[in-house]
N, C-alpha and C positions, 0 to 999 in steps of 0.2 A: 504494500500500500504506500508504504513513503517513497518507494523509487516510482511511484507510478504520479504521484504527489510532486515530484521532483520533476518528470518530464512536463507536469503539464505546466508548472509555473517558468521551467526555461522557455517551452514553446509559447507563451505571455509574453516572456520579456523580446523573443525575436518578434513576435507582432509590433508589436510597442517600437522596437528599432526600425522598424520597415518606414520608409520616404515616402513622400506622396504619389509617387511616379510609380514605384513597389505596389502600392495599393490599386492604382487603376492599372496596369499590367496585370496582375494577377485576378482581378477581375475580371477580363477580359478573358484572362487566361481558363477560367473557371469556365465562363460559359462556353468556351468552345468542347472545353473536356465534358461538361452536361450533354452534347451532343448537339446546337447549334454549330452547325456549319460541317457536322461529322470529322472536325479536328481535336485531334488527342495531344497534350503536351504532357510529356512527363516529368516527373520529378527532377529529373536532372538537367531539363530546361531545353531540353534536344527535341526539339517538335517530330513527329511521326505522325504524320501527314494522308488524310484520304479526302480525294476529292470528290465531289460526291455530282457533282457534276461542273460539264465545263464547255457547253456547244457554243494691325502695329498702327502704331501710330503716326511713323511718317511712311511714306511712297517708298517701297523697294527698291533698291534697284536692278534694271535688266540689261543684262550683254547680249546685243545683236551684235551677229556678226558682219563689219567691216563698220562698226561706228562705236563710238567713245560709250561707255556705261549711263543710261539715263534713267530718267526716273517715272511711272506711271500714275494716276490715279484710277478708281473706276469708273467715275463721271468721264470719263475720255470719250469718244466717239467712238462706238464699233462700229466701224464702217467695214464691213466684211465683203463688199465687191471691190474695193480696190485692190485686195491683198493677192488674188491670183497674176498681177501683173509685177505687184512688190513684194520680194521674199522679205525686204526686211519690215514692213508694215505686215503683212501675216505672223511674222516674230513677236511682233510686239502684239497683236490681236490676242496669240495662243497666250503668251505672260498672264495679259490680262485676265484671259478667263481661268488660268491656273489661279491666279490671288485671289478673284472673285468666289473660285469653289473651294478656298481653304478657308474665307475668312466669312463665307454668308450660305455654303450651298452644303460643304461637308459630309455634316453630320459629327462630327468630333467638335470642333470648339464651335458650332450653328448646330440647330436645328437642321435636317436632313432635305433636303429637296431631291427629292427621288426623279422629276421628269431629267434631271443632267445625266444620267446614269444612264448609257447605254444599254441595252439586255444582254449582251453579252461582257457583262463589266465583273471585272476582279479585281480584289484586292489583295497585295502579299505584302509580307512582313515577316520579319526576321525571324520569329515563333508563330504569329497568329495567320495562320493562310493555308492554300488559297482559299479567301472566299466570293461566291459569285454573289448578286446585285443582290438575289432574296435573303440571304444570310448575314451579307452585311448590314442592310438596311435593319433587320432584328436586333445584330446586336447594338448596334449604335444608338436604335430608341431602347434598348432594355435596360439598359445603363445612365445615356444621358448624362454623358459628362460637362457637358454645358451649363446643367443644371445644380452640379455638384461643387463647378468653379464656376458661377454665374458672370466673371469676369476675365474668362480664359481667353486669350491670344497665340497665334501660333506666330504672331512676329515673323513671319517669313522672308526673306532677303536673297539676295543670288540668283532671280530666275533666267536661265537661257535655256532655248530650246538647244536638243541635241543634236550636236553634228553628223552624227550618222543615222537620224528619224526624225525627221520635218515635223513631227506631228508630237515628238513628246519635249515635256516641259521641267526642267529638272531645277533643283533650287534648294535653302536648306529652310527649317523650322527650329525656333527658340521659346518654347512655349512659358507661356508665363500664368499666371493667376493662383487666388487665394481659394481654400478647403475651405467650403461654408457651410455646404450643406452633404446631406448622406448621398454617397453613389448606389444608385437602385441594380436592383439584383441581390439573390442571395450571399454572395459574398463581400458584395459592395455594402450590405447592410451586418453583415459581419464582422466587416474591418473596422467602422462606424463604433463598435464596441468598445473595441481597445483602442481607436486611434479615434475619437470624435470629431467632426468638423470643429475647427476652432481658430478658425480663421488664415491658419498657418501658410506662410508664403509658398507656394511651388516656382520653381524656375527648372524645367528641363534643359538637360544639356543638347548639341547642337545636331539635327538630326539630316539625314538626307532624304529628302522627297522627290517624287516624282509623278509628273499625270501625262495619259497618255489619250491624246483623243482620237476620234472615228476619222473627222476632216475639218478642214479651218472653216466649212461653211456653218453647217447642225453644229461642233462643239460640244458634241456629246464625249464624255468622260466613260476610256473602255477599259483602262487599269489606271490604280494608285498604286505606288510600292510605297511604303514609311517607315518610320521607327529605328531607321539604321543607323546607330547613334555613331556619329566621327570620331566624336574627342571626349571621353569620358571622364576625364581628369582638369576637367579646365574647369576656372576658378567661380566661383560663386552660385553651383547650382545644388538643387536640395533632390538630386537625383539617386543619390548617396550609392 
């Protein structure tokens, strides 16, 4: 009885040490292992994978290529019939609509706007994936992390499309915001126990993004890759 006394108060104390970042990972991480999306992660963090089917505050800035780094907003014009005559005015269209779907369309730091989602859309991630359009749209409202940092930003910076696919948009994410309230889902309300919303700051460290769409006209969003974290050790985030 007392050794068994003994594991449950050290497994208290690694809750308790778990980062805000820890808490909504492993979240995340849970529902997939409940069988949303029929991905299993194990314990030892090595995703084993079935796919179950598969048919900021200030203006970013963007690198086209053959002109100097500049900056967008998204009150800008989409003028989308002049881009097939300008490759670099279609650069800067895709940017646009990459910052527009991290910062209002998502579903991770917004509310979900499912018509951007292609029907053959996936998403992957370092552990969590793939999942397609029905799965992720599930876990993204089941959770609602939006709701849980009502102040969350993904501060995105660096976008350029990639040189070897016209169509994708790659760029990095610096998430930021404060734990206020409980992350929904069974373990999101778990965590909530021992670690309470209490206002504590989150700053994730620096991650690499990516969106890849169908064509520069529709702009439908057909993969997101995320969560590849660059620089794990750089200074000031509570990523721990």
């Amino acid at each position: 009885m007392r050794r068994i006394q003994h594991r449950l108060y050290h497994q208290q104390n690694v809750f308790r040490r778990f980062s805000t970042a820890k808490i909504i990972h492993l979240s995340v991480a849970a529902l997939a292992f409940l069988g949303h999306g029929d991905c299993f992660v194990p314990l030892s963090g090595r995703p084993i994978i079935h796919q179950r089917r598969h048919t900021s505050t200030s203006s970013p800035s963007v690198v086209v290529e053959g002109r100097s780094p500049t900056s967008f907003t998204m009150t800008q014009t989409d003028d989308r019939d002049d881009c097939d005559d300008d490759p670099q005015q279609r650069s800067l269209l895709l940017c646009q609509a990459a910052e527009r779907f991290m910062n209002s369309q998502g579903g991770y730091f917004c509310p979900i706007d499912t018509t951007i989602l292609a029907d053959d859309f996936v998403f992957r991630g370092p552990v969590i994936g793939p999942l397609v359009k029905t799965d992720y749209i599930e876990v993204l409202d089941y959770f609602r992390v939006y709701e849980a940092f009502p102040d969350v930003a993904p501060n995105c910076f660096g976008f350029v499309v990639d040189q070897s696919d016209p169509l994708k948009v790659r760029f990095f994410v610096r998430a930021t915001g404060t734990y206020q309230n409980p992350l929904l889902g069974f373990l999101g309300m778990a965590a909530a126990k021992v670690a309470p919303p209490d206002g504590r700051d989150y700053r994730g460290s620096t991650e690499a993004w990516s969106i890849l769409f169908d064509d520069e006209h529709t702009m439908l969003v057909r993969c997101v890759t995320g969560g590849y974290v660059v620089d794990r050790f750089e200074d000031a985030t509570t990523t721990g």
